[in-house]
N, C-alpha and C positions, 0 to 999 in steps of 0.2 A: 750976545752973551747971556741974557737973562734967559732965553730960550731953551740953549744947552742946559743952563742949570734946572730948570723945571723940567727937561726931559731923563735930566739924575735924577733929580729928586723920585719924579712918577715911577722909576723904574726900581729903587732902593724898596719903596713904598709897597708895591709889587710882592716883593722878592720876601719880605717882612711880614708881609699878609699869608702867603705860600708857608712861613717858617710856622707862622704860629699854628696854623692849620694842620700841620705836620703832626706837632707836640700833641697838639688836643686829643687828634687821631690812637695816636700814641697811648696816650694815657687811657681813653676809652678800651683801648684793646687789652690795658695791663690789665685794669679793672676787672674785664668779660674772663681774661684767666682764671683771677685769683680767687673767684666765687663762681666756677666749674663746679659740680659733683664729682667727686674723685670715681672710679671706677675701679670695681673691688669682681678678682676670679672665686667664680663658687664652685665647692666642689662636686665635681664629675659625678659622684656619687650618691649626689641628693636623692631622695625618695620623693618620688611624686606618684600616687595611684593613679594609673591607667585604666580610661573609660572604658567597660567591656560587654556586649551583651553574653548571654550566656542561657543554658537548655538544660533540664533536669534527664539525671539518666533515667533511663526506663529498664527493669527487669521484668522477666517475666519466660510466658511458652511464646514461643513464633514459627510460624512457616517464611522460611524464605522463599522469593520466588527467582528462579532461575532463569533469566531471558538466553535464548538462542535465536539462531535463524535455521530455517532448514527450506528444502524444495519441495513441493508438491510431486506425488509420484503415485498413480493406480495399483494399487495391491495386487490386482491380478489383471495382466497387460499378457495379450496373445497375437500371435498371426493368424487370421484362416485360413486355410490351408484345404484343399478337397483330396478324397482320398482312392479318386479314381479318375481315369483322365474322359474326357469328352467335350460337347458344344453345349453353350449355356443356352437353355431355350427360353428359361423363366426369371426372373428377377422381383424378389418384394418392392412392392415402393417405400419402404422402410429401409432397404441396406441402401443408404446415405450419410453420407459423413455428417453427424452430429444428430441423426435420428439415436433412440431408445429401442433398443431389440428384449424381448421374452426371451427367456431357457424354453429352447425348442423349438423357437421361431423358424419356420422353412425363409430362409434367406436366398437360396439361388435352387434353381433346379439344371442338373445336365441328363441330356440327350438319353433317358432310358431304353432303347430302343434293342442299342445292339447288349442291353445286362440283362431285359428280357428273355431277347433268344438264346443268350446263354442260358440263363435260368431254365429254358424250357429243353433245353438242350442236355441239361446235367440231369434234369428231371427223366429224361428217355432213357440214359444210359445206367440210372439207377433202377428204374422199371426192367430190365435186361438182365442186372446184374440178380436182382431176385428171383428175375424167372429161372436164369441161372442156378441161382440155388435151389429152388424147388426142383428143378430138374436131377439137381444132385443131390437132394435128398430121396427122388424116387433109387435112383441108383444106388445109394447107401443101404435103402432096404430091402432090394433087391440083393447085394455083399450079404448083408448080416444071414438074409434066407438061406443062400447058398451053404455060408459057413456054418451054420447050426446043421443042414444035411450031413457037410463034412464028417463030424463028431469027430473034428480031432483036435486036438489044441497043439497050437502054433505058439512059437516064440513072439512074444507083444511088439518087437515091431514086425515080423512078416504079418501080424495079428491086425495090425493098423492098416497095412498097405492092403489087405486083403476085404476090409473091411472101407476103407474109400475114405482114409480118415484124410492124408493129406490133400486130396480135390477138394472134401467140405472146408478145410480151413482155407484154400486157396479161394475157393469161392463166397464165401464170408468177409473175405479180403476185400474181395472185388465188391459186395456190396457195401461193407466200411465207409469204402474212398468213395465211392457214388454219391454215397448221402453226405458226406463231408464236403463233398462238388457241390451240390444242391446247397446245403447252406452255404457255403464260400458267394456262391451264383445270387442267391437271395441277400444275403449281406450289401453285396456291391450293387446290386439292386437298388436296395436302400440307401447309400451312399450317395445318390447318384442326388440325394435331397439333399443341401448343404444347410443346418439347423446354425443356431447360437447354441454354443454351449453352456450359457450362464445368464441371469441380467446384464447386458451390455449397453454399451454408448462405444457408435462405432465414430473412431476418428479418423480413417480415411479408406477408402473402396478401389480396387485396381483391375477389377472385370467386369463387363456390362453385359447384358445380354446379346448373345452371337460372338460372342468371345471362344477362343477352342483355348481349354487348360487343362493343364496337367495333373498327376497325383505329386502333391507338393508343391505347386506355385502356390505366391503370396496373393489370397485373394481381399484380404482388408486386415486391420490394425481393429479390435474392439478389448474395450477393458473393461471391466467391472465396475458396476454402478452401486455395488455395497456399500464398498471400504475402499478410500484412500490413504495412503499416506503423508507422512513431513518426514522423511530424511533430513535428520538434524544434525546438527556438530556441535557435541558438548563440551569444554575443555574438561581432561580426565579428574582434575581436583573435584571438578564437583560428582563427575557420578554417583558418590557413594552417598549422597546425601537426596539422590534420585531412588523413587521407588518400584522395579519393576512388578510385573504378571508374577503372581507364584505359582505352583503347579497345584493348588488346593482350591484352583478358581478365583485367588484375589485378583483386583484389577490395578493396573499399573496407574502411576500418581495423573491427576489431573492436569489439562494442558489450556491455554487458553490462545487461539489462534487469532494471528492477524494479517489480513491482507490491504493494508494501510490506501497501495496505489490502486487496487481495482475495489475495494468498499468504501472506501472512506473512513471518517472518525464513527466513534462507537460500536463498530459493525464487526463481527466477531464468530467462532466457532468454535466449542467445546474437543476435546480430542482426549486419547489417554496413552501414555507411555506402553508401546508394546513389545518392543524389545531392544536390549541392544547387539548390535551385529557382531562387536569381537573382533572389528580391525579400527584403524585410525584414517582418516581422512589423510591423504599422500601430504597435502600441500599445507594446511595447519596443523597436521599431524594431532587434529584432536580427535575424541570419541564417537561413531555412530553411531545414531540413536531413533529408531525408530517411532513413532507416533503417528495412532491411529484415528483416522475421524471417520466417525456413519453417516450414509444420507449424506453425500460429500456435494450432490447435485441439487440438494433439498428437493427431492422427489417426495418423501413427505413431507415436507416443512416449509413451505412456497416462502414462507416469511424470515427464512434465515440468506445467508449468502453463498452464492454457490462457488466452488473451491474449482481451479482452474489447472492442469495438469504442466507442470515446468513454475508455477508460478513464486517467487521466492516470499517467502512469509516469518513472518515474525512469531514464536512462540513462546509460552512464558509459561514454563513447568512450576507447579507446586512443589517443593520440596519435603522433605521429610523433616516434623517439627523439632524443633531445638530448643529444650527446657534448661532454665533456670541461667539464663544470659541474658547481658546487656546486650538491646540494640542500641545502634547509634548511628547516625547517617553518614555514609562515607567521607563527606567530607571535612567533617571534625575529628578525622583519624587523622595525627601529622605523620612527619618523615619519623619513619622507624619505629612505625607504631606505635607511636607514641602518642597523648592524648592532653590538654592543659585544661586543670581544675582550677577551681574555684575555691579557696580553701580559708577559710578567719580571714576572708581581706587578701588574700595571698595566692601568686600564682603557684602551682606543683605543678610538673614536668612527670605524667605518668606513664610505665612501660608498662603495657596491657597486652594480653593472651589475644590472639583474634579466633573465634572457630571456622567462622567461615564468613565468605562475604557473596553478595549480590551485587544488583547493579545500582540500589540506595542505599543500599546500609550492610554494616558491620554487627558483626554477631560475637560480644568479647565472652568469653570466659572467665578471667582473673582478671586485674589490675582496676577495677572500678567499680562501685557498688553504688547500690539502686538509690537514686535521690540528689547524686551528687552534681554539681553545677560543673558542666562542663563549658569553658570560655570557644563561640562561637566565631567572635570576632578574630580576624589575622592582625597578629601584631610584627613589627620589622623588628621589635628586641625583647629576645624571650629567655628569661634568668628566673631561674627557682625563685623566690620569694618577692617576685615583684610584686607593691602593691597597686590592685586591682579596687575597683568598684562598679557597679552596677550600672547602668542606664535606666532611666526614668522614663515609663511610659508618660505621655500628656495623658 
C-alpha cells in the first residue's frame, strides 16, 4: 500500500511540474507580443533620389563616320584574248599566274610564218596592181592625143569613155584594195605578238607554249595594278550625307579600309568614294557604292598592305560634317528617341530630333542643348520628376 501511494504521489508531482512549466511558457510568450514594434505601410509614393551616373552633352561641328562592308574588286579585269589564229612558239617567263606584266610587254608569240607570206604576198599583188596603173596611164595619154587630133567635141560621157576614164578608176581601185591587203597582211603580222595591254597582275594563264589557238580563245584573266576597288552596300538613308567626285575635279569623301582577317589589328588602307552605281543590292536592297584605292599591290609603298581581289573588308567613310548638333553615344538614345536628363535633382523624359546616326553615336538637332547632364545609368522605373543624384568618384 505505501508503494502505490508514492507511485501517486511521484506521478501527481510530475504532472504539477509539466503545469507550471506550461503557465511560465505562456506568460513569456505573452510578454515577447506585447512589446513587438508594431509594423506601419509607408506610402508607395515616397521620394527617394536614385544613384545615377550621368555625361555632359557635347555640341559642336562633327563628321560622322559611316562603317560599310563592301568586296574587293580590280577596276579594270580583262580576258586575253589573240586576234589571229596560230601555234604559240614563244612564251615570256613572266605570263604566270601572279607575275607583274608592263603595257606592252610581248607575252606570247604565234607561229608568224604563214602572216609573213601573206604579207609578201599582198605586197606582190599590189606591185601589179601599180604597174597596172602606169600601164593605164600610158594608155590615157595616148586617148587624150588621139582626141585632141579629133578636134571635136563629144558629149562628156562618150568624152570619158573616149578618153579611158573608167579603166583609170577601175585601176585605181585595184591599187586601193592592194595596199589595204598590205596593211590588213602587216597588222596580222603584228598580231601574231600577244602584248599586255595595261599594267597587269596576271591571275591565271590557259595556253603554253605549242599550244594551237584561235582568234578569240581565253588565253589568261590580267587586271590592272592601278586601281582597285570596294564595292560597298550603303543603306540609302545615309548616302546623302556621303560625298561624291564632282565633275570640277573634287574628290570623293575619304575612306579608311580594313582587312581585319588577312592584316591584322592597326593595319589599314586609305581609298576615296568614286561613284555610286544607281541600283540597289537585290538581296539587302541597299545602295552601291563604289570606292577607289591606288597602289592596291603596294608596288609603291612595300610598307603598306596589299589588297586581295574577292576579299570582304570593312570600310569606314568620312561623312559629310554636320554643324551645330549634339553628339551623343548611341546608347544613351532610349526607346522612342527619347533621352533622360538631369535636371535641379530631377529626372526629364526628353523627345529629341535625331539627324542622323552612325555606328557610336547620335547626331540630335533639337531636344537637348549643349551642357546638359544626360543620365547614363539604366534605371527599371523611369517617371518625370524622379529624384536623382549623382555618383561620387573616390
Amino acid at each position: 500500500m505505501n508503494t502505490q501511494e508514492n507511485s501517486y504521489l511521484g506521478w501527481k508531482g510530475t504532472l504539477l511540474v509539466c503545469a507550471v512549466l506550461f503557465l511560465i511558457g505562456a506568460g513569456v510568450i505573452a510578454v515577447i507580443f506585447s512589446t513587438e514594434p508594431t509594423a506601419t505601410r509607408s506610402s508607395a509614393s515616397r521620394e527617394t533620389a536614385m544613384l545615377v551616373d550621368v555625361t555632359e552633352a557635347e555640341k559642336g561641328d562633327f563628321r560622322p563616320v559611316i562603317e560599310v562592308m563592301g568586296t574587293v574588286a580590280p577596276a579594270r579585269d580583262i580576258i586575253l584574248r589573240p586576234r589571229v589564229s596560230g601555234r604559240i612558239v614563244e612564251r615570256s617567263q613572266d605570263f604566270t599566274p601572279g607575275s607583274m606584266v608592263g603595257k606592252g610587254q610581248t607575252l606570247l608569240r604565234i607561229d608568224p610564218k604563214d602572216y609573213k607570206n601573206a604579207l609578201e604576198q599582198r605586197k606582190s599583188e599590189l606591185r601589179q596592181a601599180k604597174a597596172d596603173l602606169n600601164i593605164e596611164r600610158g594608155k590615157q595619154d595616148v586617148s587624150q592625143s588621139d582626141y585632141q587630133t579629133l578636134d571635136k567635141a563629144l558629149p562628156a560621157e562618150k568624152r570619158a569613155l573616149v578618153l579611158r576614164q573608167p579603166q583609170m578608176n577601175s585601176t585605181l581601185a585595184r591599187v586601193n584594195s592592194a595596199r589595204a591587203a598590205v596593211d590588213q597582211a602587216r597588222l596580222e603580222l603584228k598580231r601574231t605578238s600577244v602584248e599586255a595591254p595595261f599594267d597587269a597582275h596576271i591571275i591565271s594563264r590557259n595556253a603554253n607554249t605549242g599550244s594551237q589557238v584561235s582568234a578569240g580563245e581565253n588565253l589568261a584573266r590580267l587586271v590592272g595594278v592601278d586601281t582597285y576597288w570596294v564595292e560597298a552596300t550603303v543603306p540609302v538613308s545615309k548616302l546623302s550625307r556621303i560625298s561624291f567626285p564632282s565633275q570640277d575635279g573634287e574628290e570623293g569623301a575619304k575612306v579608311k579600309i580594313r582587312d581585319r582577317a588577312a592584316w591584322g589589328e592597326g593595319q589599314f588602307r586609305q581609298g576615296r568614294v568614286y561613284k555610286f552605281v544607281g541600283s540597289l543590292e537585290d538581296r539587302t536592297r541597299m545602295a552601291r557604292v563604289l570606292i577607289s584605292v591606288e597602289d592596291p599591290l603596294a608596288l609603291d609603298s612595300p610598307d603598306k598592305p596589299v589588297m586581295i581581289i574577292g576579299a570582304y573588308v570593312q570600310a569606314r567613310i568620312r561623312a559629310e560634317e554636320i554643324r551645330n548638333s549634339i553628339r551623343l553615344n548611341r546608347e544613351f538614345v532610349r526607346k522612342n528617341d527619347t533621352v533622360w536628363v538631369m535636371h535641379k535633382g530631377e529626372l526629364e523624359i526628353r523627345d529629341v530630333d535625331i539627324h542622323f546616326r552612325d555606328k557610336e553615336n547620335a547626331y540630335i538637332s533639337s531636344g537637348l542643348q549643349d551642357g546638359e547632364k544626360v543620365v547614363t545609368t539604366n534605371l527599371t522605373t523611369v517617371v518625370n520628376g524622379t529624384k536623382l543624384r549623382r555618383k561620387t568618384s573616390n
